[in-house]
C-alpha positions as CSV (number, residue, x, y, z in Angstrom):
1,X,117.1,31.0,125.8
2,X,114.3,33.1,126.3
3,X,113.0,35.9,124.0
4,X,112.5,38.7,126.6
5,X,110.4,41.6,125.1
6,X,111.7,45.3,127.0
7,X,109.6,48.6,127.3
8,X,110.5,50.8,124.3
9,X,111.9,54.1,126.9
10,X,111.5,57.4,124.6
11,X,113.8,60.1,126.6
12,X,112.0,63.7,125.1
13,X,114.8,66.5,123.8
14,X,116.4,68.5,127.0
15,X,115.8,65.4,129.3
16,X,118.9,64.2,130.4
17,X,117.9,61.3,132.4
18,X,118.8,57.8,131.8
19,X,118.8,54.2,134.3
20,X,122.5,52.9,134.7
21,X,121.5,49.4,135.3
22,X,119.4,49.0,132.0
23,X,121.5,51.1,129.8
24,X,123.3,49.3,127.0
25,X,125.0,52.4,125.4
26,X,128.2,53.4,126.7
27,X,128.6,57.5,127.6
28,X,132.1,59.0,127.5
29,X,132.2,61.5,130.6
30,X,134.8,64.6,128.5
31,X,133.3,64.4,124.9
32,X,130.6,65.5,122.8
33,X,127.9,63.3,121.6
34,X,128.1,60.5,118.9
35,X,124.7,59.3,117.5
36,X,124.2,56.1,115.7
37,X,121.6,56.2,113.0
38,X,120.7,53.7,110.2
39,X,121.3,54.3,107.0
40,X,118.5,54.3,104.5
41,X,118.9,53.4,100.4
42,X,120.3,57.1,99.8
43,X,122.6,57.1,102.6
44,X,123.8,53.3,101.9
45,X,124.0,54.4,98.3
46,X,126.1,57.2,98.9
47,X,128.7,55.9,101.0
48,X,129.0,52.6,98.8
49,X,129.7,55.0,96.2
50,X,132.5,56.9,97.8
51,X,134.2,53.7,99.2
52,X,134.3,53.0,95.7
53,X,135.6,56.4,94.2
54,X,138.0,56.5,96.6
55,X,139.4,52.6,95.7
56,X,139.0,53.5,92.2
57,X,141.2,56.4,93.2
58,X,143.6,54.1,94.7
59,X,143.7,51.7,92.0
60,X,144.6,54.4,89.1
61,X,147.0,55.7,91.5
62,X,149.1,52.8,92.1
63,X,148.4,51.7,88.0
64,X,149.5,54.6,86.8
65,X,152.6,54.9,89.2
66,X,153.6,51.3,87.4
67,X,153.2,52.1,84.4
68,X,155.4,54.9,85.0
69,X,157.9,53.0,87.1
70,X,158.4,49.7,84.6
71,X,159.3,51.3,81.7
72,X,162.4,53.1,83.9
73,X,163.1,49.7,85.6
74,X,163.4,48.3,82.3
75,X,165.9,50.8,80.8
76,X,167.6,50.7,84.0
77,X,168.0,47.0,83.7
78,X,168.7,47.2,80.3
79,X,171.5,49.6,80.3
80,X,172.9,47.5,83.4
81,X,173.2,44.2,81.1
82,X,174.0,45.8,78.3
83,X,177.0,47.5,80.1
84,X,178.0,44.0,80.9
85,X,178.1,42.9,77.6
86,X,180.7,45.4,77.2
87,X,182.6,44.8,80.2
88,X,182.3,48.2,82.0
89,X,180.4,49.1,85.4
90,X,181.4,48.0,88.6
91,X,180.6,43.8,88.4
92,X,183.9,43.3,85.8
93,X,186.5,41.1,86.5
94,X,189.8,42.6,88.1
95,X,192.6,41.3,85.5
């Protein structure tokens, strides 16, 4: 493989000129414009940091929503085998 070095083509603001046939960015004909830029320490910093707020988010959500939920599924569960016990609900025996 060769390590082919290209011309470095600066288009000025206001210019809209570009050469199909060496163009390696796609262009949507009925939208606006989407730029690309890298992200320096800040901006890597800051989006790292709302991924996580918003999976820490997640993560108390779904936490707290258990530890709401087992305490009723155990209550639930134990009035259901304690109602056995005494032979009422629906799972008794038909004498």
């Amino acid at each position: 493989m060769k390590d082919e070095r290209q011309e470095i083509e600066i288009i000025p603001p206001g210019e809209d000129r570009y050469r199909e046939e060496t163009s390696r960015i796609w262009i949507s004909t009925n939208g606006g414009e989407i730029k690309f830029v890298k992200l320096g320490p800040f901006g890597a910093f800051m989006l790292a940091a709302g991924t996580l707020a918003l999976l820490g988010m997640g993560f108390f959500f779904l936490t707290s929503l258990f530890f709401i939920l087992a305490p009723i599924i155990a209550i639930l569960g134990a009035g259901a085998y304690l109602s056995g016990l005494v032979g009422m609900g629906p799972f008794k025996r038909l004498r």
